[in-house]
C-alpha positions as a Python dict, from the first residue, in 0.01 Angstrom:
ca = {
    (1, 'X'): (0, 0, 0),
    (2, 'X'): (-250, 282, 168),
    (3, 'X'): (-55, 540, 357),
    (4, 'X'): (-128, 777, 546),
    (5, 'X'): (43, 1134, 564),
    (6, 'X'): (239, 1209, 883),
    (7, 'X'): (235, 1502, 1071),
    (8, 'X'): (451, 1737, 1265),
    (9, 'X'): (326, 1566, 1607),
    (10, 'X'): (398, 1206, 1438),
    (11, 'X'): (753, 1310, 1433),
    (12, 'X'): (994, 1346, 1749),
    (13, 'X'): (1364, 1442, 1711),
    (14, 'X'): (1592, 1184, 1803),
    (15, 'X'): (1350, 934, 1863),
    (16, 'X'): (1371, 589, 1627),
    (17, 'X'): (1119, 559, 1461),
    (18, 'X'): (812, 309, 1512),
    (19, 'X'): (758, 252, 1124),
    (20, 'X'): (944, 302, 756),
    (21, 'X'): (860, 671, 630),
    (22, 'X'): (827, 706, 235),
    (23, 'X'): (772, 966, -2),
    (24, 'X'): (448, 1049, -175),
    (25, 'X'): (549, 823, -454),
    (26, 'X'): (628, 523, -257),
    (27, 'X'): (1005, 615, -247),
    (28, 'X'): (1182, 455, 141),
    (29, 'X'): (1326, 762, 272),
    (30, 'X'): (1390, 646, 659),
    (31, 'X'): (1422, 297, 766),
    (32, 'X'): (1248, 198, 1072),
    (33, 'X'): (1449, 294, 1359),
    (34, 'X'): (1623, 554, 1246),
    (35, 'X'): (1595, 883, 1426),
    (36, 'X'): (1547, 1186, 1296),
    (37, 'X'): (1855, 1390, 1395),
    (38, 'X'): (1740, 1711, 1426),
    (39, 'X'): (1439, 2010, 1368),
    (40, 'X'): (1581, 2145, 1006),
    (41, 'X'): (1619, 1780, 884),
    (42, 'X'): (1257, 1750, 1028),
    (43, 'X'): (1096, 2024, 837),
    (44, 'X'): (1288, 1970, 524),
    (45, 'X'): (1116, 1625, 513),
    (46, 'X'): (786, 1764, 593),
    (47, 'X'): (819, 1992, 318),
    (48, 'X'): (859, 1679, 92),
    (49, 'X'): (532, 1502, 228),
    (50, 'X'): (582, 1203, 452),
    (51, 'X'): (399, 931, 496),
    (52, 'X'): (383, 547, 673),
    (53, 'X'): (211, 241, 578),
    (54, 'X'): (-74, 203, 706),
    (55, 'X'): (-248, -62, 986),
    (56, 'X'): (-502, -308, 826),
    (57, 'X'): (-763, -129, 1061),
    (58, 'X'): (-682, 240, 910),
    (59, 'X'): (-656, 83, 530),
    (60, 'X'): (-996, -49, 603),
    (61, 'X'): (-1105, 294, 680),
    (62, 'X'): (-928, 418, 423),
    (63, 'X'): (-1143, 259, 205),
    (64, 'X'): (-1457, 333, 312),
    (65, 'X'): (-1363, 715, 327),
    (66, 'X'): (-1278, 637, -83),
    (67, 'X'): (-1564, 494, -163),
    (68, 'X'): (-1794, 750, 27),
    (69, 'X'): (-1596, 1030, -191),
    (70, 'X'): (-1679, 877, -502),
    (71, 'X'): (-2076, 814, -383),
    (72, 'X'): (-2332, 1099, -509),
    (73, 'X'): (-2391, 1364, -260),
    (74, 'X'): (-2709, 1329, -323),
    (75, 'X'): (-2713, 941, -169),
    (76, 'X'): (-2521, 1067, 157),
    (77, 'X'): (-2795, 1312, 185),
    (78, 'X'): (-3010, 1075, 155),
    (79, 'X'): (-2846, 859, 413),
    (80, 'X'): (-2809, 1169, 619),
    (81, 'X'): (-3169, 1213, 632),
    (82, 'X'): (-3272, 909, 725),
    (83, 'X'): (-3044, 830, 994),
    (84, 'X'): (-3120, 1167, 1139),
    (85, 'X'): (-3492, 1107, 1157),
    (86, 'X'): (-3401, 763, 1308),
    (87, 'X'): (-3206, 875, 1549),
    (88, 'X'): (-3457, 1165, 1642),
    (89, 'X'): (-3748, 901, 1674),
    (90, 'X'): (-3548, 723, 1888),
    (91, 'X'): (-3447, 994, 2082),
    (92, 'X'): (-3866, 1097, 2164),
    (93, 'X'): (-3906, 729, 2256),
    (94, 'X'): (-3641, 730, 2462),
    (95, 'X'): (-3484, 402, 2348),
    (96, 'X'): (-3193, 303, 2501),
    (97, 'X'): (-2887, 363, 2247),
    (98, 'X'): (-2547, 530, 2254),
    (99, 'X'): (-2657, 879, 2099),
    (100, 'X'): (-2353, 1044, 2145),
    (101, 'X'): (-2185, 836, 1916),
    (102, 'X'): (-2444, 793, 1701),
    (103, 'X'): (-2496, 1157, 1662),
    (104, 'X'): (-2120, 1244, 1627),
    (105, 'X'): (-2090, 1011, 1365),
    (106, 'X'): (-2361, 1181, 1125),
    (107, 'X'): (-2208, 1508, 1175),
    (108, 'X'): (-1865, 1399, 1083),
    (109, 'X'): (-2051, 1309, 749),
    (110, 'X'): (-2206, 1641, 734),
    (111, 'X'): (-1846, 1767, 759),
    (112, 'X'): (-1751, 1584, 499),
    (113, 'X'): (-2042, 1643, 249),
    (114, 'X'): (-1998, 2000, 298),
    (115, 'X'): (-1603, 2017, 234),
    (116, 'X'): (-1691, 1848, -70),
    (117, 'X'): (-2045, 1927, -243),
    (118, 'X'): (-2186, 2194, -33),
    (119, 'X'): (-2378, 2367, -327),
    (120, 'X'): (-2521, 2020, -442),
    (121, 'X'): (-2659, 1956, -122),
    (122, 'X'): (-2772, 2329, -2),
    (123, 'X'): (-2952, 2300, -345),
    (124, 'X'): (-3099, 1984, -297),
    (125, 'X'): (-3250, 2032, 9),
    (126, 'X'): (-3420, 2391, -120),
    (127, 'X'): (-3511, 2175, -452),
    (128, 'X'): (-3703, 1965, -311),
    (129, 'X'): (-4073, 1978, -255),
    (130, 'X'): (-4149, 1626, -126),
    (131, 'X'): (-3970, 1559, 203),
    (132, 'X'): (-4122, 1649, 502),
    (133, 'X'): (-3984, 1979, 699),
    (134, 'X'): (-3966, 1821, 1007),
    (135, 'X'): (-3687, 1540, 842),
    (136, 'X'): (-3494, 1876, 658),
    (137, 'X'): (-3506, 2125, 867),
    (138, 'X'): (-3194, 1985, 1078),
    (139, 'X'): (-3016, 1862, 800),
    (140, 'X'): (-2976, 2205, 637),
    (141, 'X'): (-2932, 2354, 1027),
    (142, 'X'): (-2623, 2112, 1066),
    (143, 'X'): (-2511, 2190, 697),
    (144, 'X'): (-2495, 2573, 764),
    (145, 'X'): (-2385, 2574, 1108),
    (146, 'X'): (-2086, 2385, 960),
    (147, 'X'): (-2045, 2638, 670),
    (148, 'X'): (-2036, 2937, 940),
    (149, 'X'): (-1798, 2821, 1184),
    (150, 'X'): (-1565, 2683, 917),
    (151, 'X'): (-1572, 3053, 790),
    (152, 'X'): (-1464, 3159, 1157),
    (153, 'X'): (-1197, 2914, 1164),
    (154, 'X'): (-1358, 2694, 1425),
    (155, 'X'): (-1175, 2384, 1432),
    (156, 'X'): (-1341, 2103, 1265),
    (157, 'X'): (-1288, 1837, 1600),
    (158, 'X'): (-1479, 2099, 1781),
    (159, 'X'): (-1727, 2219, 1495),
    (160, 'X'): (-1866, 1862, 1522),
    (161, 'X'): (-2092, 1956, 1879),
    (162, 'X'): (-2207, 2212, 1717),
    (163, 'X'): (-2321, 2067, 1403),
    (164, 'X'): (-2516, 1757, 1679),
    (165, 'X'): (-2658, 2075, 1863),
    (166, 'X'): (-2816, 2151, 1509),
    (167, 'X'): (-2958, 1806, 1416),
    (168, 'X'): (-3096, 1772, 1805),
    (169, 'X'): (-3214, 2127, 1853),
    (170, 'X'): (-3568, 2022, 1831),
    (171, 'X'): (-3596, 1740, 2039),
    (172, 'X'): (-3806, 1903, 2298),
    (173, 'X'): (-4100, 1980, 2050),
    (174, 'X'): (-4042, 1698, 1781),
    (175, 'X'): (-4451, 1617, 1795),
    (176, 'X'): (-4528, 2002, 1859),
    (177, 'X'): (-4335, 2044, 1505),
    (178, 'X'): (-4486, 1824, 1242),
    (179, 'X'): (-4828, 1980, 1348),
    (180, 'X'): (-4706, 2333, 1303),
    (181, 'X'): (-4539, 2226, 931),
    (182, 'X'): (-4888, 2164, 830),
    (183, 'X'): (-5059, 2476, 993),
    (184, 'X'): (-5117, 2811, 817),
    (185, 'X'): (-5342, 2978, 1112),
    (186, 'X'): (-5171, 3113, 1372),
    (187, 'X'): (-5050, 2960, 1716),
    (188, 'X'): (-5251, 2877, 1990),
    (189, 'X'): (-5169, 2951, 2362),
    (190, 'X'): (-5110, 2628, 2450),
    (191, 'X'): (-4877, 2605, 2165),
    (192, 'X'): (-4686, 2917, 2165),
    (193, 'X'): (-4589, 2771, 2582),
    (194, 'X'): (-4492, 2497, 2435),
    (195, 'X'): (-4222, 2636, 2154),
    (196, 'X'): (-4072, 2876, 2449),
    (197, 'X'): (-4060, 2583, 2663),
    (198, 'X'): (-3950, 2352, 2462),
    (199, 'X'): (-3486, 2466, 2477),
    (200, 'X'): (-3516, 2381, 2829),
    (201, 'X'): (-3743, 2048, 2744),
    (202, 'X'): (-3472, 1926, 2470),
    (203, 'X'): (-3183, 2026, 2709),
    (204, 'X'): (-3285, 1777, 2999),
    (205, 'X'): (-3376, 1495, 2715),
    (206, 'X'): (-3033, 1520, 2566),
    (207, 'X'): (-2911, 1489, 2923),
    (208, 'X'): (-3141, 1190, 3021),
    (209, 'X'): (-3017, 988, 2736),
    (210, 'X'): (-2697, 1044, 2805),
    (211, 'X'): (-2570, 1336, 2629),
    (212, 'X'): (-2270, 1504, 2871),
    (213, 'X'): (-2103, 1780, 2652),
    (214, 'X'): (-2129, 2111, 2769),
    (215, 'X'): (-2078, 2274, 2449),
    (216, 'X'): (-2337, 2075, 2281),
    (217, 'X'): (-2607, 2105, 2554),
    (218, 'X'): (-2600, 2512, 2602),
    (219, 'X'): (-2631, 2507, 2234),
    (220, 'X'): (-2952, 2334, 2250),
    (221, 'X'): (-3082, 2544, 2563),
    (222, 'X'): (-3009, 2899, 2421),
    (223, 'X'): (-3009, 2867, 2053),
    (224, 'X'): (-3381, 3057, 2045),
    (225, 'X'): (-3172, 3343, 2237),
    (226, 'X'): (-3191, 3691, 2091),
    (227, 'X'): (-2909, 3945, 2034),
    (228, 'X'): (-3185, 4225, 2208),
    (229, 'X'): (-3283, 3984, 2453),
    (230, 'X'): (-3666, 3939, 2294),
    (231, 'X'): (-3525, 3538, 2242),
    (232, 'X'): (-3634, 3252, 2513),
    (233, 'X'): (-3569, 3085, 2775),
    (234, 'X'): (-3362, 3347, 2939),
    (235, 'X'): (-3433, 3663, 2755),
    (236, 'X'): (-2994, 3684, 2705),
    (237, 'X'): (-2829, 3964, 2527),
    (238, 'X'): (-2544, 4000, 2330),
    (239, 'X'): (-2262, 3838, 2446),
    (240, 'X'): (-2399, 3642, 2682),
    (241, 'X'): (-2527, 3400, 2383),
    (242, 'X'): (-2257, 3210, 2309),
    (243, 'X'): (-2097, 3238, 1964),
    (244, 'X'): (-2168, 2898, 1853),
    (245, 'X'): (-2567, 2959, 2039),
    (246, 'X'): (-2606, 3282, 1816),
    (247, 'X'): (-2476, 3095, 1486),
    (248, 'X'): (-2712, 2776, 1501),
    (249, 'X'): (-3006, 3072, 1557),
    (250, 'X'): (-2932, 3209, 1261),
    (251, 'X'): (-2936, 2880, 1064),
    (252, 'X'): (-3241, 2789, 1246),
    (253, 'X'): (-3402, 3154, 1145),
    (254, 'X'): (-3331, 3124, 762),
    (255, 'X'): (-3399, 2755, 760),
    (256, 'X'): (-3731, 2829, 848),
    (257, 'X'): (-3775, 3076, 601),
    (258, 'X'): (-3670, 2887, 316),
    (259, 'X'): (-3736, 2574, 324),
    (260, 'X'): (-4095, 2429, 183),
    (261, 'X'): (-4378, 2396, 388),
    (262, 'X'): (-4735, 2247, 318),
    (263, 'X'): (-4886, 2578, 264),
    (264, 'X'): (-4626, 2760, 59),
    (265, 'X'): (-4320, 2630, -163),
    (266, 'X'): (-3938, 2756, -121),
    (267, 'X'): (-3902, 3044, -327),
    (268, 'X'): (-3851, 3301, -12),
    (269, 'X'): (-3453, 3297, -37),
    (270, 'X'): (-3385, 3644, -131),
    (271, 'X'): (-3680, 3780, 122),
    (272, 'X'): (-3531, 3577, 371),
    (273, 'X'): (-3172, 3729, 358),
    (274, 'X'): (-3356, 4096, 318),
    (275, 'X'): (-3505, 4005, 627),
    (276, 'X'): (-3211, 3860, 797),
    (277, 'X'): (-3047, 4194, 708),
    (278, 'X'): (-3274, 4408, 848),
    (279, 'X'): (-3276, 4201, 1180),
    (280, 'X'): (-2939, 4235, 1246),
    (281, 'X'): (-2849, 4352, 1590),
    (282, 'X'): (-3227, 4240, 1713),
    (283, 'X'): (-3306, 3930, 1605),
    (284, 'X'): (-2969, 3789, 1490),
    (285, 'X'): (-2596, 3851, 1555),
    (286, 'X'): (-2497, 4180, 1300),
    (287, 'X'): (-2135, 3992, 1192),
    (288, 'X'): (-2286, 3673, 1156),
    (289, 'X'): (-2558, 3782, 930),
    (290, 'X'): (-2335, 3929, 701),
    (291, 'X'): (-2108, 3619, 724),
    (292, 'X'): (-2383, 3456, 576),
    (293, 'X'): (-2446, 3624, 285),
    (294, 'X'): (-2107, 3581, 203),
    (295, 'X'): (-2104, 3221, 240),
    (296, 'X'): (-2407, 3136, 48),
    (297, 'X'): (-2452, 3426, -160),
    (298, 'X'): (-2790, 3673, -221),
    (299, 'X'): (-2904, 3358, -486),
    (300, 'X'): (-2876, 3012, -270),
    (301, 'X'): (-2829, 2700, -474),
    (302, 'X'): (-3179, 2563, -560),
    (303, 'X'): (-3317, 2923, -624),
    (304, 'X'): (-3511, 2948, -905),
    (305, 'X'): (-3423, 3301, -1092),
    (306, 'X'): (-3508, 3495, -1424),
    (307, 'X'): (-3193, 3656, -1645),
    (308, 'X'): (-3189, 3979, -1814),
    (309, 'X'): (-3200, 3751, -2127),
    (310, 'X'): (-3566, 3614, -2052),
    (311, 'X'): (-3410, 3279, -1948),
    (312, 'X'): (-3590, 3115, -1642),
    (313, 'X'): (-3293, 2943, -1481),
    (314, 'X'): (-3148, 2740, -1139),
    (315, 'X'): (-2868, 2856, -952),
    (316, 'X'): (-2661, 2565, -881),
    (317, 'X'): (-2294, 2729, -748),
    (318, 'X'): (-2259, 2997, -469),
    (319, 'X'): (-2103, 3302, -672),
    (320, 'X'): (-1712, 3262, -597),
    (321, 'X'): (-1626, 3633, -718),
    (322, 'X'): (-1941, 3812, -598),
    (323, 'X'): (-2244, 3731, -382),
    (324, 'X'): (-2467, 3814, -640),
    (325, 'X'): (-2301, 3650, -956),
    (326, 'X'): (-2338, 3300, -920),
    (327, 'X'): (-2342, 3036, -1156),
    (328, 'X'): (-2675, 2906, -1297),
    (329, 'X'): (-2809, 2644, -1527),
    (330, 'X'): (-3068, 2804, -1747),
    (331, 'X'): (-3398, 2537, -1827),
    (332, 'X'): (-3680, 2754, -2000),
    (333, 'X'): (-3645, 3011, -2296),
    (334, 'X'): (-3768, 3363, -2250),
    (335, 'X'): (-4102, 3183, -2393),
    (336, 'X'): (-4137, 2924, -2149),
    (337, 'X'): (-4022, 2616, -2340),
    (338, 'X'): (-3737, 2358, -2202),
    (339, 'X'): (-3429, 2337, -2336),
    (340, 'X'): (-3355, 2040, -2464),
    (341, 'X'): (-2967, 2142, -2378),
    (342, 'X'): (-2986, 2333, -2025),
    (343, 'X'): (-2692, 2554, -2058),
    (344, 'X'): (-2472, 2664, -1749),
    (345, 'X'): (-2441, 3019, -1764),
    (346, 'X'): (-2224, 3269, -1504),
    (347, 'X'): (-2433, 3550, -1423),
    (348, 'X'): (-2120, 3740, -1401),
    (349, 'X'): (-2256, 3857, -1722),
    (350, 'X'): (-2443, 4082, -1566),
    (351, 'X'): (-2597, 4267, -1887),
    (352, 'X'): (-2689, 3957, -2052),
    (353, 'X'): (-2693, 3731, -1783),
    (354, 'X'): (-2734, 3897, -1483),
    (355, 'X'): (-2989, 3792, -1246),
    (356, 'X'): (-3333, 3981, -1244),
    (357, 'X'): (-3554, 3840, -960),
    (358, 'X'): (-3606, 3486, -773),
    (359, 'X'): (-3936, 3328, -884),
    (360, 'X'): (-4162, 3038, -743),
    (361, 'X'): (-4071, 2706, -871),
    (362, 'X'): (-4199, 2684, -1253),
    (363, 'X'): (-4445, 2402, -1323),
    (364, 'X'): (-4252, 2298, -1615),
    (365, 'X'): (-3917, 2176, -1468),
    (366, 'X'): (-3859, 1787, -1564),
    (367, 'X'): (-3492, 1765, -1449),
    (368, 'X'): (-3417, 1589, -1107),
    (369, 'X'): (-3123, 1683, -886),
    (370, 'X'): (-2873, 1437, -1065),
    (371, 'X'): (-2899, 1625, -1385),
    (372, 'X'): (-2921, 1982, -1284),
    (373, 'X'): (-2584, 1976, -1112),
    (374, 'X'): (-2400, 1684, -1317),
    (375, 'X'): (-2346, 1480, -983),
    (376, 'X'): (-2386, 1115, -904),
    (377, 'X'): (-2599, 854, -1064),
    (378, 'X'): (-3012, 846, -1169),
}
């Protein structure tokens, strides 16, 4: 039998009830159509854990939520990725689809993989060097815009608008992009119109293919907003950039600066959150960009690092007990050769183990994302 777990809204006083309600361990504890007699009785059963049989539509679901726990969070990133750069080709074609649904649906995913292998796939996406920019970029946008507002205690219903605000955010400049991933000299007139222009662009295509939400769409249209009001289209300040505009910015900002391009690898993590730092108040919100070194830590998963031991090593855990401790799985001796036996290691340890600097990706690393954090299958 699949059940599923009632809550205090499934339960009304002295109303019979529509279904049997059991115990965790399958034990009947109310018939159906009994009532519930009164609000002490009611919480003393909550207490216990209640729960109802459920429908063949929500066991079906049931299922599928099982199975997609038990799949490698590296295949739903996968999956991720390629139904977000679907969608967004769609989207610049302007194919006639039901986005909002479409869109929704990939960020309750995203929800999901975050709530359950955040580090894994924050690593992954810094790890690897072969996917284009323009098909990462709003993947790890979505994935931290979910971390912060979780952190703030945004509900997750309405942390899912925000998280489609971060894989759509580009739509206005989608062409304008894959260019720029590939170009080291700086922008041209023509283009640097084009990347101020291009909020107000994605706003009105979101809106054209039938995107409604008002939450999602002034996301979109003011997430290139500064705190000092130097940001575009609107030159805003402060508090006139919405909380949830101000956090996808600053997922946008270090997502940028991290990620790989064509003309430079992904090694700029602990530059980028010096930088971050030292924008605060200008370029991005002062509370959020210290919320965000506490939720990722000064040494991101997928940063490569040396130890005060020599070791060359890959941090594959956020640091639980401190921002700069986190856990790491060490490849290459102090001499440069792999270890047959990569060892996990908590920099906690800071005279032995404690982290030294972040270095560019060695040549010599022969593990893939499977077997560097012990997830999933080959």
């Amino acid at each position: 039998m699949k059940k599923i777990q009632l809550q205090d809204s499934d339960l009304s006083v002295g109303q019979p009830l529509p279904w049997p309600v059991y115990a965790e361990d399958g034990e009947l504890l109310l018939e159906k159509g009994r009532a519930i007699t009164g609000e002490r009785q009611k919480r003393i059963l909550l207490t216990r854990g209640l729960y109802r049989e459920a429908s063949p539509e929500e066991a079906r679901e049931l299922e599928k939520q099982e199975k997609f726990s038990l799949a490698s969070p590296f295949n739903v990133l996968d999956a991720i990725r390629q139904n977000v750069n679907r969608i967004l080709d769609d989207m610049n074609a302007a194919i006639d689809s039901d986005y909002h649904q479409r869109v929704i649906k990939v960020a309750t995913v995203i929800q999901k993989l975050c709530q359950e292998n955040a580090d894994a796939a924050l690593g992954a996406i810094i790890f690897d060097q072969l996917a284009l920019y323009s098909h990462i970029h709003p993947v790890m946008c979505a994935l931290l815009t979910e971390l912060l507002l979780r952190r703030q205690k945004i509900p997750s219903q309405d942390r899912l608008l925000y998280i489609a605000a971060a894989l759509t955010q580009n739509i206005g400049m989608l062409d304008l992009q894959d260019l720029l991933n590939k170009q080291s000299a700086p922008l041209t007139k023509q283009q640097q119109i084009a990347i101020r222009k291009h909020p107000i662009i994605g706003h009105d295509i979101l809106q054209c293919l039938g995107i409604t939400d008002k939450e999602w769409l002034d996301t979109v249209l003011r997430h290139h907003e500064r705190p000092d009001g130097s940001g575009y289209p609107y030159n805003l300040k402060g508090e006139e950039i919405s909380l949830f505009a101000r956090t996808l910015s600053l997922s946008d900002i270090y997502s940028a600066m991290v990620l790989p391009r064509e003309y430079r690898d992904g090694y700029f993590v602990k530059k980028a959150l010096r930088d971050i730092f030292m924008q605060r108040g200008s370029a991005v919100d002062t509370e959020l960009a210290q919320l965000l070194i506490k939720e990722i830590g000064i040494y991101p998963p997928g940063s490569f690092v040396r130890l005060a031991n020599g070791d060359t090593a890959i941090v594959i855990t956020r640091g639980s007990k401190q921002a700069n401790a986190p856990m790491v799985l060490s490849i290459l001796s102090p001499q440069g050769a792999p270890y047959k036996n990569p060892r996990r290691i908590d920099t906690l340890q800071q005279d032995l183990y404690g982290i030294v600097k972040v270095i560019p990706r060695p040549d010599r690393v022969h593990l893939d994302r499977n077997q560097i954090w012990g997830l999933g299958k080959k």
